[in-house]
C-alpha positions as CSV (number, residue, x, y, z in Angstrom):
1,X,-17.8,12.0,-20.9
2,X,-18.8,15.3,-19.0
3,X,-22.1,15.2,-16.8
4,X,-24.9,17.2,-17.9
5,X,-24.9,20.9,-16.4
6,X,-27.9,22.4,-15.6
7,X,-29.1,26.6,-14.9
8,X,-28.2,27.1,-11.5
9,X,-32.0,27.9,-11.0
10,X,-32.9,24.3,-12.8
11,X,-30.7,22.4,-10.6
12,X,-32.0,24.1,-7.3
13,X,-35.4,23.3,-8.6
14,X,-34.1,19.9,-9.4
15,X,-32.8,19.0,-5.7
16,X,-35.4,19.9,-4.0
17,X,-37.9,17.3,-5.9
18,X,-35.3,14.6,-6.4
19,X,-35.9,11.1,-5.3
20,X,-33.9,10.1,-2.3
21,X,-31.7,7.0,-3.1
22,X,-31.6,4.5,0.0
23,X,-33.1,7.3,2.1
24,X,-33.8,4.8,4.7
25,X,-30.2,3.7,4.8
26,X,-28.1,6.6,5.4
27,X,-24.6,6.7,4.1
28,X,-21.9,7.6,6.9
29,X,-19.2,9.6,6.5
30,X,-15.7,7.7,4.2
31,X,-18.3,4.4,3.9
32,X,-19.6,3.3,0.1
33,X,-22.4,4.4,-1.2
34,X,-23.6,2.6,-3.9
35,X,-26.5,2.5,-6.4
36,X,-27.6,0.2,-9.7
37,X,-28.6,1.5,-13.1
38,X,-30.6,-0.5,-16.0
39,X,-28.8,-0.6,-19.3
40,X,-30.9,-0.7,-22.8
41,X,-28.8,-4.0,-23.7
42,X,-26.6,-6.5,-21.7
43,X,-23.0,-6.3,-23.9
44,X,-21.4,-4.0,-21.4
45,X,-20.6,-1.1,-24.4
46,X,-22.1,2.0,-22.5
47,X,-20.2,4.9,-20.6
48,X,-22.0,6.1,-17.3
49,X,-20.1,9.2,-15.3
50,X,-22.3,10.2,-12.1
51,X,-21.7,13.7,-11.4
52,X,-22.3,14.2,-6.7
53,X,-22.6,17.0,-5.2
54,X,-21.8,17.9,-1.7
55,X,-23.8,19.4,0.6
56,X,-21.8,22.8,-0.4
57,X,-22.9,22.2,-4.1
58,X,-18.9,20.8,-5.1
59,X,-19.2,18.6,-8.0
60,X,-17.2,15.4,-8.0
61,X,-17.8,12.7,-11.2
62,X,-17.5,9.2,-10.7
63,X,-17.2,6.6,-13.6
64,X,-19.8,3.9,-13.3
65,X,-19.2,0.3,-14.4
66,X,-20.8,-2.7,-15.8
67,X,-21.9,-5.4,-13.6
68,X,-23.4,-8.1,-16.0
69,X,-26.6,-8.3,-17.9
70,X,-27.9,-5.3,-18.4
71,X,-26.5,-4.2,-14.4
72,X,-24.0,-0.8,-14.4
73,X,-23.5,0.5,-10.5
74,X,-21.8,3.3,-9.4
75,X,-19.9,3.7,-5.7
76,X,-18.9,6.8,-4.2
77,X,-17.3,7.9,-0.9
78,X,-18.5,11.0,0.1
79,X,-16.3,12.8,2.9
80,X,-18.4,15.6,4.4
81,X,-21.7,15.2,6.3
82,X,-25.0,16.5,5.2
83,X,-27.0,16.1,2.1
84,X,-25.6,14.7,-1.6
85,X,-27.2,14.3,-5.1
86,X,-26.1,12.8,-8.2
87,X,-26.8,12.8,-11.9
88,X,-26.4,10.9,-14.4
89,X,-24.3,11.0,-18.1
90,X,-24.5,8.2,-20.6
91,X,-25.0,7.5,-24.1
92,X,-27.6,4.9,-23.2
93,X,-30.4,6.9,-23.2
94,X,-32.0,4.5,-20.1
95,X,-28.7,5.5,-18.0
96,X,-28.9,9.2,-19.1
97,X,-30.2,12.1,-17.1
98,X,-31.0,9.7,-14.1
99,X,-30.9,12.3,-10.5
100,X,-31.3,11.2,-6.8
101,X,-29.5,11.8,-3.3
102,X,-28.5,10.0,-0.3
103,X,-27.8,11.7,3.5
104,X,-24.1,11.2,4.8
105,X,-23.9,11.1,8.3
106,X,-21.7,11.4,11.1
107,X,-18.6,8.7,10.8
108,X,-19.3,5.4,12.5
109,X,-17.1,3.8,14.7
110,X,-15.2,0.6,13.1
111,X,-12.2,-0.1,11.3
112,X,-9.5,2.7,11.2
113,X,-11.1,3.9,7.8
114,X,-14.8,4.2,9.5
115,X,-13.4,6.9,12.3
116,X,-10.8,8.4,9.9
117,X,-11.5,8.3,6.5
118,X,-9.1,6.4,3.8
119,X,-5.6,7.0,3.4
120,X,-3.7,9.7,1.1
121,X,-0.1,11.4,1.3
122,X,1.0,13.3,4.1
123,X,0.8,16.6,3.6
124,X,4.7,17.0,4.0
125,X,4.7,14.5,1.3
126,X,7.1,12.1,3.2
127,X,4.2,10.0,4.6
128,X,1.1,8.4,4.8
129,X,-1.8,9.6,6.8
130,X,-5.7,9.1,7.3
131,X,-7.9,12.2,5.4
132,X,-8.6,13.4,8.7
133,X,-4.8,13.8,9.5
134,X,-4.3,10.3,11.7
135,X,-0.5,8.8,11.3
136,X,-0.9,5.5,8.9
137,X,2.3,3.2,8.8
138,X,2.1,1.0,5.7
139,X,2.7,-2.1,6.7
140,X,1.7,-4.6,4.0
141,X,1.8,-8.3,2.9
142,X,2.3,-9.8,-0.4
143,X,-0.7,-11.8,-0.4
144,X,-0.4,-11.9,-4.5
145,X,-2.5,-14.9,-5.3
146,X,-4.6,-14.9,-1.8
147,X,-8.2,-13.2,-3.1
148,X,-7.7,-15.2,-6.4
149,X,-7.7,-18.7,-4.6
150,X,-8.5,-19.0,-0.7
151,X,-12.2,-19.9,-0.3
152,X,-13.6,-16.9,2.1
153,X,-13.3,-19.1,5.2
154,X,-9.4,-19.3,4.5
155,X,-9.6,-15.5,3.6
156,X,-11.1,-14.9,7.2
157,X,-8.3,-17.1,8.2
158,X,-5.6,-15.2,7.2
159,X,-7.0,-11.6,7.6
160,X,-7.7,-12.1,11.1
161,X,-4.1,-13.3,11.4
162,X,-2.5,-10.0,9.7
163,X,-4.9,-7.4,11.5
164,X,-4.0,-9.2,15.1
165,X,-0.4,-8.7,14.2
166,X,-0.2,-5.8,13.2
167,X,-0.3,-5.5,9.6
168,X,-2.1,-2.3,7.6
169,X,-2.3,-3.1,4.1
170,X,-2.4,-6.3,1.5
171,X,-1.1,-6.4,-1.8
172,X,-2.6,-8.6,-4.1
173,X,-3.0,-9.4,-7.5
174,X,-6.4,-8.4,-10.0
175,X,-6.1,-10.2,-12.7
176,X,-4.7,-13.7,-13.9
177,X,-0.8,-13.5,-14.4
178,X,1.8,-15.5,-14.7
179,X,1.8,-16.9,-11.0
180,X,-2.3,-17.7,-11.9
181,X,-2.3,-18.0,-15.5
182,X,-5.8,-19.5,-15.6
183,X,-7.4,-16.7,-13.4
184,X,-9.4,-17.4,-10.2
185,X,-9.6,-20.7,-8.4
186,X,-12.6,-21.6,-10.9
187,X,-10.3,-20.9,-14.0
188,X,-12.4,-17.7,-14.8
189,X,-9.9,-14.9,-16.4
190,X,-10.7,-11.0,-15.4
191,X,-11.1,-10.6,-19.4
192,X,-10.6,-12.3,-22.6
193,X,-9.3,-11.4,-26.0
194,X,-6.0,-9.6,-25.9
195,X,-6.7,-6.6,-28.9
196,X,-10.5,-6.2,-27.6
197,X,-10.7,-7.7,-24.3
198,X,-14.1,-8.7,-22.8
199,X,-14.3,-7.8,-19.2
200,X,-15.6,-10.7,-17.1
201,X,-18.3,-9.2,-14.4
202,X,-18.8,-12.7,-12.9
203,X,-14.3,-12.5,-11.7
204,X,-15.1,-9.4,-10.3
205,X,-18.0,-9.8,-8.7
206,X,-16.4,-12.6,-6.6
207,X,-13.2,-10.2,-6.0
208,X,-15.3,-7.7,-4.6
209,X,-16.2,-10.2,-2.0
210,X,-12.3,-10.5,-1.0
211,X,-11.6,-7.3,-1.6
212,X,-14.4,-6.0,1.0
213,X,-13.1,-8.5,3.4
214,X,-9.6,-6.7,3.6
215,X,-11.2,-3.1,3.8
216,X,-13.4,-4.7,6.8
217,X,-10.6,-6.2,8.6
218,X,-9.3,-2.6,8.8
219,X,-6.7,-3.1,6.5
220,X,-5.9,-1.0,2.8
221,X,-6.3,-2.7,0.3
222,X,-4.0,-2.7,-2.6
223,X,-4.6,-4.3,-6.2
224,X,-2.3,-4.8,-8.2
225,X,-4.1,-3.8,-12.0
226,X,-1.5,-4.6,-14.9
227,X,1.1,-7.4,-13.8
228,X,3.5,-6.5,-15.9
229,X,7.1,-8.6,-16.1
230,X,8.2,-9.8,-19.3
231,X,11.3,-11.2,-19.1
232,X,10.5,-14.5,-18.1
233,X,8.3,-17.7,-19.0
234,X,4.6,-17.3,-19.2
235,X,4.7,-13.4,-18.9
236,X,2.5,-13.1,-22.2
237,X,-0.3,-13.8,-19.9
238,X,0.5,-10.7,-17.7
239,X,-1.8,-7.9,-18.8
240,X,0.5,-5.2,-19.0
241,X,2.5,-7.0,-21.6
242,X,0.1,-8.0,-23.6
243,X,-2.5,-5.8,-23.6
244,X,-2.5,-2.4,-26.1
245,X,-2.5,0.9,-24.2
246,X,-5.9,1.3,-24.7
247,X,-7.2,-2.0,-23.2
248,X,-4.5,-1.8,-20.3
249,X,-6.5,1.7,-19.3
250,X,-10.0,0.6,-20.0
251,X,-9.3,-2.3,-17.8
252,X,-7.5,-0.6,-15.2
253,X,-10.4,2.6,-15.0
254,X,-12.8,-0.7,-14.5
255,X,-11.4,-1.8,-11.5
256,X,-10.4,2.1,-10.4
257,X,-14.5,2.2,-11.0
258,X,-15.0,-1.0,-9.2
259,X,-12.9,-0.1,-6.0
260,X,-12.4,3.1,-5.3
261,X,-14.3,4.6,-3.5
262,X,-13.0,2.1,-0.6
263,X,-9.9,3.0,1.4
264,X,-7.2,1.4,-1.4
265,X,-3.6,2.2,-3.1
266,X,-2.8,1.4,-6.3
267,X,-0.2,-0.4,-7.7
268,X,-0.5,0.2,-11.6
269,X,1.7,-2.5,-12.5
270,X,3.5,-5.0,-11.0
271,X,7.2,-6.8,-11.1
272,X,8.0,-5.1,-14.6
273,X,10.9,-3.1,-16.0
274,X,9.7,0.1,-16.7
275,X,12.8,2.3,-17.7
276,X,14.4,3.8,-20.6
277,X,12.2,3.5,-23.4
278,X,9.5,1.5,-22.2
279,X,8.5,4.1,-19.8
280,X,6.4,6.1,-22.2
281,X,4.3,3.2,-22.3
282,X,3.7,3.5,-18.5
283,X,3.1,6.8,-18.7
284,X,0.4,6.9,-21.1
285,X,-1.4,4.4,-19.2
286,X,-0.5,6.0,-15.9
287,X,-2.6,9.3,-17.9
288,X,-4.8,7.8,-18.9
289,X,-6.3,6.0,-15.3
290,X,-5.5,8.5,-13.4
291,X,-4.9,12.1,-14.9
292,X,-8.5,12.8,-14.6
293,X,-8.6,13.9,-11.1
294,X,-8.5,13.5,-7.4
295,X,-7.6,9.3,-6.8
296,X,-6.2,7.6,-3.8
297,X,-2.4,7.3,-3.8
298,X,-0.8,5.8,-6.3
299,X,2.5,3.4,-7.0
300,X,4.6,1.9,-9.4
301,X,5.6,-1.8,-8.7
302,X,9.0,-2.3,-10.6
303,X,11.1,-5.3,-11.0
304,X,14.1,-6.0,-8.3
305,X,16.7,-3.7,-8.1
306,X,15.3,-1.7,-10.8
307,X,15.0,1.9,-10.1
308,X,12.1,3.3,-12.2
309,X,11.5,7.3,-10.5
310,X,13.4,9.6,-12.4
311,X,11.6,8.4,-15.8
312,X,8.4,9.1,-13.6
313,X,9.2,12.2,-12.1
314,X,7.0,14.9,-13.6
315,X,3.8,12.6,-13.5
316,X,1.3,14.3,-11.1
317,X,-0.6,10.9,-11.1
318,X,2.2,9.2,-9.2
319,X,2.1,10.0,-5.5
320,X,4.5,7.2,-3.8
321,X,7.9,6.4,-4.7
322,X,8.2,2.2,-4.9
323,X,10.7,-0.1,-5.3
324,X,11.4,-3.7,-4.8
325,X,15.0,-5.0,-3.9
326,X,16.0,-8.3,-4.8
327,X,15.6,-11.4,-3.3
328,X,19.3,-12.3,-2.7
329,X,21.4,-11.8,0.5
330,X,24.2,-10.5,-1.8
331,X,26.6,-7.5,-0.9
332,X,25.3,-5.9,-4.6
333,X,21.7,-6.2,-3.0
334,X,22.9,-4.3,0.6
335,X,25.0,-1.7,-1.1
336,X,21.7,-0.8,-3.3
337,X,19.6,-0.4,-0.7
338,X,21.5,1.7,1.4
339,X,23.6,3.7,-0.6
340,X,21.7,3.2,-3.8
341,X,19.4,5.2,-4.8
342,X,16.3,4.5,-2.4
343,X,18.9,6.0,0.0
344,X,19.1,9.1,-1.9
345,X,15.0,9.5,-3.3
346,X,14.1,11.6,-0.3
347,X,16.5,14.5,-1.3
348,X,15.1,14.8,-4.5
349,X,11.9,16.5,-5.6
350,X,8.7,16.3,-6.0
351,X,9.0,15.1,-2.6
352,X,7.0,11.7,-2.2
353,X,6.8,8.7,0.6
354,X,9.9,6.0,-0.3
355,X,8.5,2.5,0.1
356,X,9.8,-1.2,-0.8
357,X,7.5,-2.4,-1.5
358,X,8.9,-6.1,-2.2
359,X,12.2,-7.2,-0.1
360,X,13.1,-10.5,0.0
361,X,11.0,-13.5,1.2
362,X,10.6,-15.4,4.2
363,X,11.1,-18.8,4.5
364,X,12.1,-21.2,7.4
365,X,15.2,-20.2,9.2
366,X,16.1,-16.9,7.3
367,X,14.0,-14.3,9.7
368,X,17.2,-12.1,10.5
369,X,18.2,-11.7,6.9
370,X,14.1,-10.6,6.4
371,X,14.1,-8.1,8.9
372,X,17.7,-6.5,8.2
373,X,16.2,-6.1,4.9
374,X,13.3,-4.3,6.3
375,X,15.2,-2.3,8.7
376,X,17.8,-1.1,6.4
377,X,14.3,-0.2,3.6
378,X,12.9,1.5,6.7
379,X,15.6,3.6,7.6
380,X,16.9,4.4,4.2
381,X,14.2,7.6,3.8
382,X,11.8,8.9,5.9
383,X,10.0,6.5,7.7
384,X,6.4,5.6,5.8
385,X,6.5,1.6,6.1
386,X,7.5,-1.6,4.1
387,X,6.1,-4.2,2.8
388,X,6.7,-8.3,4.2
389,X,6.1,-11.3,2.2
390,X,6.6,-14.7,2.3
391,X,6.9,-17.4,-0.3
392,X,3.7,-19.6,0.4
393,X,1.6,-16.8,1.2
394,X,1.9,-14.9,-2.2
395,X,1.4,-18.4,-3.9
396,X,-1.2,-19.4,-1.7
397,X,0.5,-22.6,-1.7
398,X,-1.6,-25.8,-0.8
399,X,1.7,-27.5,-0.1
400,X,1.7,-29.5,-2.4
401,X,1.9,-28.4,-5.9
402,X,4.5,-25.9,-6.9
403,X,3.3,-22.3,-7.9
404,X,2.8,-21.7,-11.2
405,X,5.8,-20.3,-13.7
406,X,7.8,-21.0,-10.7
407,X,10.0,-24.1,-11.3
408,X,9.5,-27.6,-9.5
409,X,10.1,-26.1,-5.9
410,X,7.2,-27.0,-3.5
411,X,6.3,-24.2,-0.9
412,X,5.1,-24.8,2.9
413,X,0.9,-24.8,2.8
414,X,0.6,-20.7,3.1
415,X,-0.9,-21.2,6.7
416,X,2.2,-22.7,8.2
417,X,4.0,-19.3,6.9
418,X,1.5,-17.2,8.5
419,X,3.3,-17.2,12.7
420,X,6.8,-17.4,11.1
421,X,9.3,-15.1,13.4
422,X,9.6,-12.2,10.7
423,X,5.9,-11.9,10.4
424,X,5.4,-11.7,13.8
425,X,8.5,-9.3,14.0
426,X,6.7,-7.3,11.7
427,X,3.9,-5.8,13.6
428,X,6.3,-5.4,16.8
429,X,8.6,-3.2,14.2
430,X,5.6,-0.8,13.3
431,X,4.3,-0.7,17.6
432,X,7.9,0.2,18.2
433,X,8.0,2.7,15.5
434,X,4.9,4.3,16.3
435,X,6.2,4.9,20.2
436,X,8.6,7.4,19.0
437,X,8.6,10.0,16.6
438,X,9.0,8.0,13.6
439,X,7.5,10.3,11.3
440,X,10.0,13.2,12.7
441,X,13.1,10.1,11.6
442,X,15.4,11.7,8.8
443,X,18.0,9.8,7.5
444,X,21.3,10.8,9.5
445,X,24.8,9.0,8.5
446,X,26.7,12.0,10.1
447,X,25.8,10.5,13.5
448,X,28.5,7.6,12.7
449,X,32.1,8.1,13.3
450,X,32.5,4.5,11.7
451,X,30.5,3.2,9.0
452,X,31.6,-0.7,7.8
453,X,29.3,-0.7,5.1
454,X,28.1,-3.7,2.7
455,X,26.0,-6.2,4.8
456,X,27.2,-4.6,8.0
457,X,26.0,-1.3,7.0
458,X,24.9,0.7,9.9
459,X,21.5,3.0,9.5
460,X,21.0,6.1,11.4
461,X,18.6,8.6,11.9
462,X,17.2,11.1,14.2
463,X,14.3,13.7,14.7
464,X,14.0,16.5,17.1
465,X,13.4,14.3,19.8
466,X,14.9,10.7,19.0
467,X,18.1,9.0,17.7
468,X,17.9,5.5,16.1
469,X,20.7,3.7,15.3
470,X,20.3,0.2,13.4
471,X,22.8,-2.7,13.0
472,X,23.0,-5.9,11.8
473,X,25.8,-7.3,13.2
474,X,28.2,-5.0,14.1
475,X,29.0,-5.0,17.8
476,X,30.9,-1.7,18.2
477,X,28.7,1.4,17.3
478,X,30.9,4.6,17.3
479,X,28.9,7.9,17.1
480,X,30.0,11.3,17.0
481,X,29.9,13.2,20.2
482,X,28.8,16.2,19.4
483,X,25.5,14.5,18.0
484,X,24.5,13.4,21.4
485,X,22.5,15.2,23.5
486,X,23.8,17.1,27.0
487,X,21.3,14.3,28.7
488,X,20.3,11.7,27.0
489,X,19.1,8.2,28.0
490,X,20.3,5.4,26.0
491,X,18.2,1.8,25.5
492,X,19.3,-1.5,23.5
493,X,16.0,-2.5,21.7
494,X,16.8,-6.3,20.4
495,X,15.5,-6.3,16.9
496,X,13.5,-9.9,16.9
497,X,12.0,-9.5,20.5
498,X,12.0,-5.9,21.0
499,X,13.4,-6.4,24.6
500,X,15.2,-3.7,26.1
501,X,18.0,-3.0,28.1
502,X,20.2,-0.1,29.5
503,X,22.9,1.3,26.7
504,X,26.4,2.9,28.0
505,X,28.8,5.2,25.9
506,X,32.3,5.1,26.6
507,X,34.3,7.3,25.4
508,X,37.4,5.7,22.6
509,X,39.4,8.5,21.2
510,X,37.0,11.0,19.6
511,X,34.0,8.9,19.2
512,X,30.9,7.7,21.7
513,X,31.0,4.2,21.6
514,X,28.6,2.0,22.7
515,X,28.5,-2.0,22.4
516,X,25.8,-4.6,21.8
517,X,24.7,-7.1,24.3
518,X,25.4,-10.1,22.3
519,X,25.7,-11.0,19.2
520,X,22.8,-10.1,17.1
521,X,20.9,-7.4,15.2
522,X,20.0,-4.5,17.2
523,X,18.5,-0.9,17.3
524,X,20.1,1.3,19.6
525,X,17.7,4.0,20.8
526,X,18.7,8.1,22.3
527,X,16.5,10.2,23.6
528,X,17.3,13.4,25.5
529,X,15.7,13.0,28.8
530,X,14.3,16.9,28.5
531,X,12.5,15.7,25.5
532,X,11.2,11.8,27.2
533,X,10.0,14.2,30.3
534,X,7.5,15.8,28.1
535,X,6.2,12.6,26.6
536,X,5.9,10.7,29.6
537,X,3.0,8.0,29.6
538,X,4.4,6.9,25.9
539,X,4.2,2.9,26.5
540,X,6.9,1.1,26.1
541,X,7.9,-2.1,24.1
542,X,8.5,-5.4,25.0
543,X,8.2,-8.8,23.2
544,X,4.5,-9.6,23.6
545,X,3.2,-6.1,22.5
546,X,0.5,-5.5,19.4
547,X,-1.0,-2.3,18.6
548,X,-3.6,-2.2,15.6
C-alpha cells in the first residue's frame, strides 16, 4: 500500500496546521517513536503504511500493526534532528488520511544505541558499526527460549549478567518452536491456524516487554522470526516449516512492524537447511519481508555445518553472512571451520561481515574446546564477532525438566551457566580485540612456515599495524621471517585469562620460531614498535578487565 501523495503546495499547507503528536514529549534522536490508531472493527484485517517525513521533506513509510481490539500502532526511529510528520494509508477508512508530527531532538545519553544510533554494515562491508560510524563487535548469546519463559525479574537477572560481561547482542527465539512447542510460559502460541494463521497480539504484547529490556540493557536485540529445521521430531511446529510463504511473510513483516524501529538484527530463520532446492522458498520469503527498502541488517541462521551463501548470493535483502558449525569436537568439524568455506567467504563478493553465529555449547568442564571454537570462527574472516551459547541458557532450563524435543538429558538451572569460564572468557576476548586493530585483521596463513592443521590448526592474521597468531595446542609456532617487522615487540596473551607475558623468536633454520609458556591455548601478539609508539595510552589486558 502506497501513502497518499499530496500537491507540494497541499502538503506545505498541510504541515503547518497539523496536530503535533506527543508534542510535549519530544522524540530524541535513534529512540521510538510511537503512536496508536482506532480501527473500524477489532479482527486485525486492515493495512496501515505511515508515510514520515524528515525535517528535509525525505519520505520514509513504515508498516503499522495490530495491537488487539480495535488498537493498530505504528513505531518509527527517526535519525536526524528537527521537525517530522506522518500520514496515514489504510483501507479502513478510520486509519486513512490520519496526519500529525513529533520534534526529534538532540541524542540522549544511555545505552550505546542512545549516543550512536542502531547498528548496520560497515561501510567496507566486512563489519558491523553504529549509524554514526562507532566500531560494534557482535558478541551475542543464544538465549533461544529466554524472553519466551523467564519472568522479568529473571530477565533483569540475566541481562545485567551479559551487559557486565561484555556481551553486545541476544539471540532469541519469536515464536513457539520445537524447543517451546506450546509458546510462552503461559502456553499462548504467537499465532494459530497453519493455512490462515491468526496473529496473537496478547504473545506479543508480553515479548515487547522482553524485547525492550535487551535494547535497554544496551544490547541488540536479535529475533529469531521463522524457526525453521525440519529434519527432526516436533519440527512441524516450527513456523518456517509449516507455514505457506505467504503466512511465513505476513508473520514475519508483523514482527519487522513490531520491532523495528529499535536497534535489532534479523535472523529470518533459524537451525534449517536452506540449500539446493529449498532455497527458492527462502528467497521468496526473504523478498517478500525485506525487498521493500532500507531494514536493519539481516541473517540467515542455517543448520550446522551447512553452508547456505552461494544459493543467497544475489539477494540485496541479505546483508551478513551466517553460519553455525556443529556441536562436535570432531576433526570434520575443525577442518570445516578453518579451511571450509567460512574460511574462504571473505574473498568472495558481494562482500559481507562472516559470523557463526552458533558454535558449540558450553557445558561444565569443556571451556577450552568453547573458546578454540570461537577463536578459530573469529579468525577465519575479518573480524566482526561470534556468537556464545550454552546449553541451559537457550533452554532456560529450570534444572529439572529436560528441554523440550530434546531427549531425557536434564540441563544445569540456566543461572548456574551464566559465570561459567567461556562466558566470562567471552567478553575478555571482545576487550582484547577491541585494544588492537581488530577491524584492520585479515586473514593471513602465509605468516606460518608450519601449519599442523585439523584440531591443531593454527590461525593467523595481521593488519597494518598488528599480527595475531592463534593456537590451540601447539607449542612451537614457526613464522616466516620476512613477515615480521624490522622492530617488533612480541607478547604471549593466555587465551582463558588474557595474562601476558614477554614472547622471544629464535631463529630454527628459515623460520622465526617462537614457543608457548606452557601447555595451553594461546594468542601470540606482534606489533611493530613504530606503530605501538603512535598508539601509546591503548590499555592493556589483563584477567580482570571488562569494557562495555
Amino acid at each position: 500500500m502506497r501513502a497518499v501523495k499530496l500537491p507540494k503546495a497541499l502538503f506545505i499547507l498541510a504541515t503547518l496546521i497539523l496536530p503535533v503528536v506527543a508534542a510535549d514529549v519530544p522524540v530524541a534522536k535513534w529512540k521510538r517513536f510511537e503512536h496508536a490508531f482506532q480501527s473500524s472493527d477489532s479482527r486485525g484485517a486492515a493495512g496501515l503504511l505511515v508515510t514520515f517525513r524528515s525535517p528535509l521533506g525525505i519520505a520514509r513509510s513504515v508498516e503499522g500493526f495490530w495491537d488487539g481490539g480495535a488498537v493498530y500502532r505504528v513505531r518509527f526511529s527517526p535519525d536526524r534532528e528537527g521537525r517530522w510528520t506522518f500520514e496515514t494509508a489504510s483501507d479502513d477508512a478510520a486509519m486513512n488520511g490520519r496526519r500529525g508530527g513529533f520534534l526529534c531532538t538532540a541524542p540522549r545519553k544511555g545505552t550505546r544505541f542512545a549516543q550512536h544510533g542502531p547498528i548496520r554494515v560497515s561501510r567496507d562491508g566486512r563489519h558491523l558499526e553504529h549509524e554514526d560510524g562507532t566500531q560494534f563487535f557482535w558478541l551475542a548469546d543464544t538465549a533461544w527460549n529466554g524472553p519466551l519463559f523467564a519472568t522479568p525479574e529473571d530477565w533483569s537477572f540475566y541481562l545485567n549478567a551479559r551487559a557486565r560481561q561484555g556481551f553486545t547482542a541476544v539471540q532469541w527465539v519469536a515464536t513457539q518452536w520445537r524447543g517451546a512447542p506450546q509458546g510462552d510460559a503461559s502456553g499462548t502460541p504467537a499465532y494459530t491456524g497453519p493455512e490462515k494463521i491468526h496473529i496473537n497480539p496478547e504473545f506479543f504484547q508480553r515479548l515487547d516487554r522482553k524485547h525492550d529490556a535487551i535494547v535497554e540493557a544496551g544490547l541488540v536485540s536479535a529475533p529469531v522470526m521463522l524457526w525453521a529445521i525440519s529434519s527432526r521430531a516436533g519440527s512441524e511446529v516450527n513456523p518456517g516449516v509449516s507455514l505457506p510463504e505467504s503466512e511465513a511473510i505476513r508473520l514475519a513483516r508483523y514482527m519487522r512492524a513490531r520491532w523495528g524501529a529499535d536497534p535489532v538484527l534479523w535472523l529470518i530463520n533459524g537451525d534449517g537447511d536452506y540449500r539446493g532446492p529449498r532455497a527458492e522458498r527462502w528467497r521468496n520469503i526473504g523478498r517478500g519481508v525485506f525487498g521493500d527498502g532500507p531494514h536493519a541488517p539481516v541473517s540467515l541462521h542455517p543448520g550446522g555445518r551447512m553452508w547456505v551463501q552461494d544459493e543467497f548470493r544475489e539477494e540485496p535483502w541479505l546483508d551478513i553472512a551466517g553460519y553455525q558449525s556443529a556441536h562436535a569436537d570432531s576433526e570434520g568439524n575443525s577442518v570445516w571451520i578453518t579451511t571450509g568455506p567460512p574460511a574462504e567467504e571473505w574473498k568472495r563478493t558481494p562482500v559481507r561481515p562472516v559470523i557463526s553465529l552458533e558454535a558449540p555449547y558450553e557445558v561444565p568442564g569443556n571451556d577450552a574446546f568453547v573458546r578454540r571454537n570461537h577463536l578459530w570462527s573469529l579468525l577465519n574472516a575479518p573480524v566482526a564477532g561470534v556468537t556464545y551459547g550454552a546449553h541451559a541458557i537457550w533452554a532456560w532450563s529450570d534444572g529439572v525438566h529436560p528441554p523440550a524435543g530434546h531427549g531425557n538429558g536434564v540441563h544445569p538451572h540456566w543461572k548456574e551457566m551464566l559465570e561459567r569460564p567461556a562466558a566470562v572468557q567471552m567478553g575478555r576476548l571482545r576487550a582484547f580485540f577491541e585494544s588492537i586493530d581488530w577491524r584492520g585483521l585479515r586473514p593471513s596463513p602465509e605468516l606460518l612456515a608450519q601449519q599442523p592443521g585439523g584440531g591443531r590448526f593454527i590461525s593467523a592474521a595481521r593488519s597494518d599495524a598488528d599480527i595475531l597468531i592463534y593456537t590451540p595446542g601447539e607449542r612451537r609456532i614457526a613464522l616466516q621471517p620476512a613477515a615480521l617487522p624490522p622492530d617488533f615487540r612480541a607478547q604471549w596473551i593466555s587465551a582463558g585469562a588474557l595474562l601476558r607475558s614477554p614472547a622471544q623468536a629464535s631463529r630454527e633454520g628459515t623460520a622465526a620460531v617462537f614457543a608457548t609458556p606452557e601447555v595451553g591455548d594461546w594468542l601470540l601478539l606482534i606489533q611493530s614498535e613504530r606503530r605501538r609508539g603512535n598508539r601509546a595510552g591503548r590499555a592493556s589486558v589483563s584477567s580482570d578487565s571488562r569494557q562495555r
